[in-house]
DRENDO-1510 file (C-alpha; in Angstrom, 1 decimal, always signed):
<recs>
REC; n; res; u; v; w
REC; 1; UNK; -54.8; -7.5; -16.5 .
REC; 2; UNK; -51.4; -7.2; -15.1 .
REC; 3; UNK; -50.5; -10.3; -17.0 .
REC; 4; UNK; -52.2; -9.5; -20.2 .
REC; 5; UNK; -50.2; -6.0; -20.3 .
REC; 6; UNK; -46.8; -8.3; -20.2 .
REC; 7; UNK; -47.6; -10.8; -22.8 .
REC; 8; UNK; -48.8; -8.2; -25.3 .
REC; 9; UNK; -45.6; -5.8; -24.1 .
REC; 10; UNK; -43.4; -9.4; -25.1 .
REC; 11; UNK; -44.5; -9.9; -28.6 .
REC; 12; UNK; -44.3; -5.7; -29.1 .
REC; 13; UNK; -40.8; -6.4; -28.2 .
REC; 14; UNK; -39.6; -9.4; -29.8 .
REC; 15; UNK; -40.5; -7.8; -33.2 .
REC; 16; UNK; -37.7; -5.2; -32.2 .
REC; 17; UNK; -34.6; -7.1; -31.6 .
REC; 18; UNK; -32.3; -4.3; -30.3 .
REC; 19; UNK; -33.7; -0.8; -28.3 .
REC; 20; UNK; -32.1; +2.3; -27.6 .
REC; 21; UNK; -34.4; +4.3; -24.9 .
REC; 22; UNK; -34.6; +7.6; -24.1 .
REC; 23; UNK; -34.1; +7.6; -20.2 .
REC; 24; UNK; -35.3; +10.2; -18.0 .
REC; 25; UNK; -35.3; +8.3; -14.5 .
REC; 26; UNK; -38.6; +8.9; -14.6 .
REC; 27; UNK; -41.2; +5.4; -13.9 .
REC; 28; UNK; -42.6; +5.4; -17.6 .
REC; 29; UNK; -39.1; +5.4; -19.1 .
REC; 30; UNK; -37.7; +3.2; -16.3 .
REC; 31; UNK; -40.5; +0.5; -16.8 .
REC; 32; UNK; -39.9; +0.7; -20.5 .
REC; 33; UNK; -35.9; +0.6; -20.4 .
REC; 34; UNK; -36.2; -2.1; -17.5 .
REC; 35; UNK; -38.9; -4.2; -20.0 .
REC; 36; UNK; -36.7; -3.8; -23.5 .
REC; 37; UNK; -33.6; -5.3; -20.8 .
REC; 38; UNK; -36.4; -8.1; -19.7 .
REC; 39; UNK; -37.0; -9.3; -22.7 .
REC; 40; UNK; -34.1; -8.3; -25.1 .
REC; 41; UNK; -31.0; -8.7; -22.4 .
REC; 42; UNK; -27.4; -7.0; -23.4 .
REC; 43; UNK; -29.4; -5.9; -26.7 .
REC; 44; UNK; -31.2; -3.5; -25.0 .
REC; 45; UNK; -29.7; +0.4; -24.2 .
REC; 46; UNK; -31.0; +3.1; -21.7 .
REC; 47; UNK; -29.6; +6.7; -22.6 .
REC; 48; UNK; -29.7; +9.7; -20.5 .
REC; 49; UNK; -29.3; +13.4; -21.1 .
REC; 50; UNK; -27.3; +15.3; -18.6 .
REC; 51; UNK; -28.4; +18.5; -19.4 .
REC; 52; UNK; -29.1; +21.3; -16.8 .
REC; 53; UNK; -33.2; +21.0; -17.3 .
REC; 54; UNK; -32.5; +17.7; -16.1 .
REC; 55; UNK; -32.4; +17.1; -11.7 .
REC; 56; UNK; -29.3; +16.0; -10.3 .
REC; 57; UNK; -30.8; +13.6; -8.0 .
REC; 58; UNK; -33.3; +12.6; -11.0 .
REC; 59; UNK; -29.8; +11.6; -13.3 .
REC; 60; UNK; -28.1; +9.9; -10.2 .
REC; 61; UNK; -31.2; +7.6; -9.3 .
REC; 62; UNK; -31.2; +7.0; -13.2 .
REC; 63; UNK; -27.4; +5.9; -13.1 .
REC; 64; UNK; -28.3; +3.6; -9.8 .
REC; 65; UNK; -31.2; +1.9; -11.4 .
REC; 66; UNK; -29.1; +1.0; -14.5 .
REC; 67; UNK; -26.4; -0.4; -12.1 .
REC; 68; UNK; -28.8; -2.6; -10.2 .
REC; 69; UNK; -30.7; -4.0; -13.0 .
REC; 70; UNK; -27.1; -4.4; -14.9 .
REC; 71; UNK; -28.6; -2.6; -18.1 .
REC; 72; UNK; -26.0; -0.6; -20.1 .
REC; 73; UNK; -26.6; +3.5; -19.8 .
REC; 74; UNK; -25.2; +6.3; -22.2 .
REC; 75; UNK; -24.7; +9.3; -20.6 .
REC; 76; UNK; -25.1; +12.5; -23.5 .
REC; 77; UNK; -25.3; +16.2; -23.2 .
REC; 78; UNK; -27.8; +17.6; -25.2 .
REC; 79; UNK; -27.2; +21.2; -26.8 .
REC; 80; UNK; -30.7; +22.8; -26.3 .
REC; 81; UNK; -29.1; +25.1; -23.9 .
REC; 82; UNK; -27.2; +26.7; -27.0 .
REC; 83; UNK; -30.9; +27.1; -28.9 .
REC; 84; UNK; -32.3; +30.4; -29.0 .
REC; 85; UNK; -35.8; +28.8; -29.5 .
REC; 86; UNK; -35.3; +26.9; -26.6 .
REC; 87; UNK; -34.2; +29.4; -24.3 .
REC; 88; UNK; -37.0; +31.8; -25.8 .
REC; 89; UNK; -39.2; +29.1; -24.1 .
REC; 90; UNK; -42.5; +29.5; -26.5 .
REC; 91; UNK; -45.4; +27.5; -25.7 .
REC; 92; UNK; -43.6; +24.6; -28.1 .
REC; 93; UNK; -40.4; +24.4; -25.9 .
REC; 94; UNK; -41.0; +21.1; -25.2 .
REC; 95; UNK; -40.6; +19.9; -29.1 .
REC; 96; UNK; -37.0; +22.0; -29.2 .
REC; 97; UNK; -35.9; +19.8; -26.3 .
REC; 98; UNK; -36.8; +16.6; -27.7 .
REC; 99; UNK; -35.9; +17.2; -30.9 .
REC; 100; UNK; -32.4; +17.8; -29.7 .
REC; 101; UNK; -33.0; +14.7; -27.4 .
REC; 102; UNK; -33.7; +12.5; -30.6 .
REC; 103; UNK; -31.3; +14.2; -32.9 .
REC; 104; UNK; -28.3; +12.9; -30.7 .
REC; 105; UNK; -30.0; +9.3; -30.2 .
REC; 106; UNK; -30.4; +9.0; -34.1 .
REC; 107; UNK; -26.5; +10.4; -34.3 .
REC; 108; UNK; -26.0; +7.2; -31.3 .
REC; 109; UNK; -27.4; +4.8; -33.9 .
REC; 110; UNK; -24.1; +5.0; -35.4 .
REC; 111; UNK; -22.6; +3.3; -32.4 .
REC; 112; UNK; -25.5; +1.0; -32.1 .
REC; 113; UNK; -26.8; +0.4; -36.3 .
REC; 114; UNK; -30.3; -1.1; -36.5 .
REC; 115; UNK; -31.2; -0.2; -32.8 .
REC; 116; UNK; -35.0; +1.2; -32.7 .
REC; 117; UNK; -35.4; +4.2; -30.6 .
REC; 118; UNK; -37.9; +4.2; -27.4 .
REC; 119; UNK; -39.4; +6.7; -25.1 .
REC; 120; UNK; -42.2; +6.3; -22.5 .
REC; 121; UNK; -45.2; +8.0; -23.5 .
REC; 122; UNK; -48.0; +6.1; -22.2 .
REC; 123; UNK; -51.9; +6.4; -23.7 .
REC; 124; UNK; -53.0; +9.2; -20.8 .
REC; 125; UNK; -49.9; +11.7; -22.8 .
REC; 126; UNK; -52.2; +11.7; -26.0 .
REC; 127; UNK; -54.7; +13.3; -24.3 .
REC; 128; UNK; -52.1; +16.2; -22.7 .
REC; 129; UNK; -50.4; +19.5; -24.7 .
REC; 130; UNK; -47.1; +17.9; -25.4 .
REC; 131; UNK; -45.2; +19.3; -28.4 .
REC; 132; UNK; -42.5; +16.7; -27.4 .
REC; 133; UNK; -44.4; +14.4; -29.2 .
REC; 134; UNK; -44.1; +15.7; -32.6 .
REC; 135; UNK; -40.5; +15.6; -32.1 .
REC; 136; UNK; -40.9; +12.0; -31.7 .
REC; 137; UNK; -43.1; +11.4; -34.7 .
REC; 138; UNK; -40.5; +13.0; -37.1 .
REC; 139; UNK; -37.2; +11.1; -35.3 .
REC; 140; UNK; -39.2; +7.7; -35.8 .
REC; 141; UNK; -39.5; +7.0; -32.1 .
REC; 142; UNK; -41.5; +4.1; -31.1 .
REC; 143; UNK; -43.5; +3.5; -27.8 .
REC; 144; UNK; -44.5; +0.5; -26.6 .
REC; 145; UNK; -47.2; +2.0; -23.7 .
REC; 146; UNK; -49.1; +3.8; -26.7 .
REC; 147; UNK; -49.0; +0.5; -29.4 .
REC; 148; UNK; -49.8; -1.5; -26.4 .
REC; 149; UNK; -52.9; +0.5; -24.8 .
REC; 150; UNK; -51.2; +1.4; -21.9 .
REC; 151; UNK; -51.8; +4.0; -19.6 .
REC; 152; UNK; -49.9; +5.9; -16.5 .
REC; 153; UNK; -52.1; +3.8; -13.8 .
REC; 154; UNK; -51.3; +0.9; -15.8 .
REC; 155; UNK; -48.1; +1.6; -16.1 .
REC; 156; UNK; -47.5; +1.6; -12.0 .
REC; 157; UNK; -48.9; -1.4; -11.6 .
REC; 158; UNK; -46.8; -3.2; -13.8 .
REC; 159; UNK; -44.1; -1.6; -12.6 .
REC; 160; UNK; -45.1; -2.4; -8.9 .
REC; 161; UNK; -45.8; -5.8; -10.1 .
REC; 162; UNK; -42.5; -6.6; -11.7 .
REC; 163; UNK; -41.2; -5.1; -7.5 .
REC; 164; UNK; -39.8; -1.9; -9.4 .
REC; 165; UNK; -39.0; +0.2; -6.4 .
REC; 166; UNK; -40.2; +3.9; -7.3 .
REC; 167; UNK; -43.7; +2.3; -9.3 .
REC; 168; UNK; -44.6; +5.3; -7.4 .
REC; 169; UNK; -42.1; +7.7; -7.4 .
REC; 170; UNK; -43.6; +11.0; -8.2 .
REC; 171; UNK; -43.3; +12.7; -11.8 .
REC; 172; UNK; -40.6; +15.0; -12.3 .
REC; 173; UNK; -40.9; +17.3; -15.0 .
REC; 174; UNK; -37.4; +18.7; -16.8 .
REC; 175; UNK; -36.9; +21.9; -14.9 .
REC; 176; UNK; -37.9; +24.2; -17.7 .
REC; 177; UNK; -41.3; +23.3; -16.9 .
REC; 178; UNK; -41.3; +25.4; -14.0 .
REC; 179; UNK; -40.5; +28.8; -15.8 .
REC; 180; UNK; -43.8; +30.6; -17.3 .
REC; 181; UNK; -44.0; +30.3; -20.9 .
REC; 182; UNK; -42.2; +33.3; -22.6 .
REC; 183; UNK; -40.0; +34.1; -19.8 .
REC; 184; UNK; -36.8; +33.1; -21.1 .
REC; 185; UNK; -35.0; +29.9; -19.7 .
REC; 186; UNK; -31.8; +30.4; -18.4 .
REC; 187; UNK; -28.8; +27.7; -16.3 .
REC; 188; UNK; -29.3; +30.0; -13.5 .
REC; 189; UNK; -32.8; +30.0; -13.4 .
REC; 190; UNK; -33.1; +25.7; -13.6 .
REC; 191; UNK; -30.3; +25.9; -10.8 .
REC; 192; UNK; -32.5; +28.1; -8.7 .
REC; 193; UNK; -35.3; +25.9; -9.1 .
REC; 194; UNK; -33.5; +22.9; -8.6 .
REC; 195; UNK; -32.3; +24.4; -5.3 .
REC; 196; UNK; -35.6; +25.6; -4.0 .
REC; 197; UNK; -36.6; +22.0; -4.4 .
REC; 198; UNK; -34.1; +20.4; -3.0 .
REC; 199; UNK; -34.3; +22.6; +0.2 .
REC; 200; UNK; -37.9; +21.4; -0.1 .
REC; 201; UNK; -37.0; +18.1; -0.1 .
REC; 202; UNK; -35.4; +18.0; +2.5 .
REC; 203; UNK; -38.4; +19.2; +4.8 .
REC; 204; UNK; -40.0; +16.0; +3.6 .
REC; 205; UNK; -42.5; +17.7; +0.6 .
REC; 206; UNK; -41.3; +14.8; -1.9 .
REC; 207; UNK; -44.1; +15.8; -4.6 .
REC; 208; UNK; -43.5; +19.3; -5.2 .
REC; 209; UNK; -42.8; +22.3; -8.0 .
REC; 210; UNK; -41.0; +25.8; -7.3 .
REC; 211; UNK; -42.6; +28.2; -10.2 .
REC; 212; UNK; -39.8; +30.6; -11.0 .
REC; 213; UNK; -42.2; +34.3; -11.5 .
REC; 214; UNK; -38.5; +36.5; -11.9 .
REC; 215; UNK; -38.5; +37.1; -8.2 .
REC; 216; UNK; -41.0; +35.2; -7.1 .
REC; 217; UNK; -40.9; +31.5; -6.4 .
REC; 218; UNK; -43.9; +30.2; -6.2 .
REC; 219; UNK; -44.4; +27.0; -4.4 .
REC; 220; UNK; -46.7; +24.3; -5.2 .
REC; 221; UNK; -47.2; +21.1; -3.2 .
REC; 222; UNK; -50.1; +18.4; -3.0 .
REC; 223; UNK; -53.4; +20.2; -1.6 .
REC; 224; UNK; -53.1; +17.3; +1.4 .
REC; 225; UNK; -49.5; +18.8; +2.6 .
REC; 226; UNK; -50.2; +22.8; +2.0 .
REC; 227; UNK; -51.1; +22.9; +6.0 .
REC; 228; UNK; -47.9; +21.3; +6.6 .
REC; 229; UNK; -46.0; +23.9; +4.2 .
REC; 230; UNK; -47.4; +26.7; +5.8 .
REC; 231; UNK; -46.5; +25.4; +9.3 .
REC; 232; UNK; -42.3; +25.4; +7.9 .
REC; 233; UNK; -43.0; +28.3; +5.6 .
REC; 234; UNK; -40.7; +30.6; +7.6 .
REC; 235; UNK; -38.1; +28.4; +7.5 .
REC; 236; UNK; -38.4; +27.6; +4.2 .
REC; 237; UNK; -39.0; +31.1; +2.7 .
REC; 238; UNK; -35.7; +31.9; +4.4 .
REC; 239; UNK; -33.8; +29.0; +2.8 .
REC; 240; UNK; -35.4; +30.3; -0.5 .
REC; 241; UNK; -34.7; +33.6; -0.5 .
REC; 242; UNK; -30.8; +33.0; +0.0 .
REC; 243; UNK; -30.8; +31.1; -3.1 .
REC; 244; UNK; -31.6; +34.5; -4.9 .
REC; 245; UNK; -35.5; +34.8; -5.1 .
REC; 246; UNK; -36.8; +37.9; -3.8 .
REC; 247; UNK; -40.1; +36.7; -2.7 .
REC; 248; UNK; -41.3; +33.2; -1.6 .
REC; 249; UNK; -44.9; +32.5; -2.1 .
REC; 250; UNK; -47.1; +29.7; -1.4 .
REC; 251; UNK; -49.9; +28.8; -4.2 .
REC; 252; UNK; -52.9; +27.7; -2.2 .
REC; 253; UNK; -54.3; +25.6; -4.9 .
REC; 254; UNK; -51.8; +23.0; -4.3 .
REC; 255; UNK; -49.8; +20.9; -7.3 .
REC; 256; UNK; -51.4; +21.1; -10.5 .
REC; 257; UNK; -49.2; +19.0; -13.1 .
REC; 258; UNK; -48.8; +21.7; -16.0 .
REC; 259; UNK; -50.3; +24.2; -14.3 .
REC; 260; UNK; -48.6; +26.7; -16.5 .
REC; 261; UNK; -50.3; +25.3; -19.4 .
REC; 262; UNK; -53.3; +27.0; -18.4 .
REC; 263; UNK; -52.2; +30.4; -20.2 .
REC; 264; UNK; -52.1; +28.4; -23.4 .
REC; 265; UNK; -56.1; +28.0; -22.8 .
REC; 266; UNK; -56.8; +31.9; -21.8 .
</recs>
């Protein structure tokens, strides 16, 4: 099936000519940037915001996987910051960030004229709330998982078939994702969260989300590893709290990828 994916991906493609995709480090835009490079070469253009929503780690693994597949990166800053219906963060936040995403990739096609613009959205995303996607409709963005059939599962096994490294590297939602929807977004919250994470990461939780509740963070990790959390958790509420969170919770649920979405529904 592996095989059938590629040759339908390499006739999608070669109808393109010259690609400009929007790079998040993540493994759907990684396999996609990687794929337009495979079959398009020098004509093909990975570009990366470096906006605060945005992991530090998640932008230097993006910048190292560019280097080692020698495929050319544009490094942007994106204003959504400055957007007061961004920072608002209503239930369509996502569609405020893309669209600020696409507007500055469309303003890049002056550099790069007749490039068509990419993103990673794979079949499964249809099925999701993801305002992004509008965004993408009215900027002309193409996507080659969706034209193609292709889902997430698909999409890692291509990925681990063409030896892709992180074909399983975890997703990693933009750091806004992590605030509840109508508490207002702010560089110190995503800073916060990114630091809770990190200190996180480095007791070996590699899958995890820090929900910023004002005070509270709220920690999510994969139901497997909440035993494990709970065994650190003094430790690691400490390392929290002197970040700036007043309280450190754990959610007993476990992960739940767009958990927050669930207030949309009640």
């Amino acid at each position: 099936m592996v095989e059938e994916y590629l040759e339908a991906l390499e006739v999608w493609y070669k109808q393109r000519k010259q690609t400009i995709t929007a790079f998040s480090g993540g493994i759907d835009s990684s396999l996609v940037l990687y794929l337009s490079h495979y079959f398009l070469g020098d004509k093909a253009i990975g570009c990366i915001s470096a906006s605060a929503s945005l992991k530090q780690r998640d932008l230097d693994l993006a910048i190292d996987f560019c280097q080692k597949y020698g495929i050319k990166l544009e490094i942007i800053r994106t204003d959504e910051l400055n957007d007061k219906n961004y920072l608002q963060n209503p239930a369509n936040r996502c569609y405020f960030c893309k669209n600020h995403l696409y507007i500055a990739l469309t303003s890049l096609k002056k550099k790069y004229p007749g490039y068509t613009l990419l993103n990673g959205t794979n079949t499964d995303d249809l099925g999701d709330y993801r305002p992004g996607l509008q965004a993408a409709n009215e900027h002309t963005v193409a996507s080659p998982f969706v034209d193609c059939g292709i889902n997430k599962q698909a999409v890692r096994k291509i990925a681990k078939h063409l030896g892709l490294a992180h074909w399983n590297k975890p997703a990693s939602p933009c750091l806004s994702s992590r605030v509840p929807y109508g508490d207002n977004i702010s560089t110190k919250k995503l800073k916060q969260i990114e630091a809770a994470e990190s200190a996180l990461n480095q007791h070996g939780f590699t899958d995890v989300r820090v929900r910023h509740f004002g005070t509270e963070a709220r920690i999510e990790v994969p139901p497997k590893e909440v035993a494990q959390l709970r065994a650190v958790f003094p430790m690691v509420s400490e390392e929290i709290k002197q970040i700036g969170f007043g309280l450190c919770t754990i959610d007993g649920e476990g992960l739940v990828s767009g958990k927050l979405n669930r207030a949309l529904n009640e």
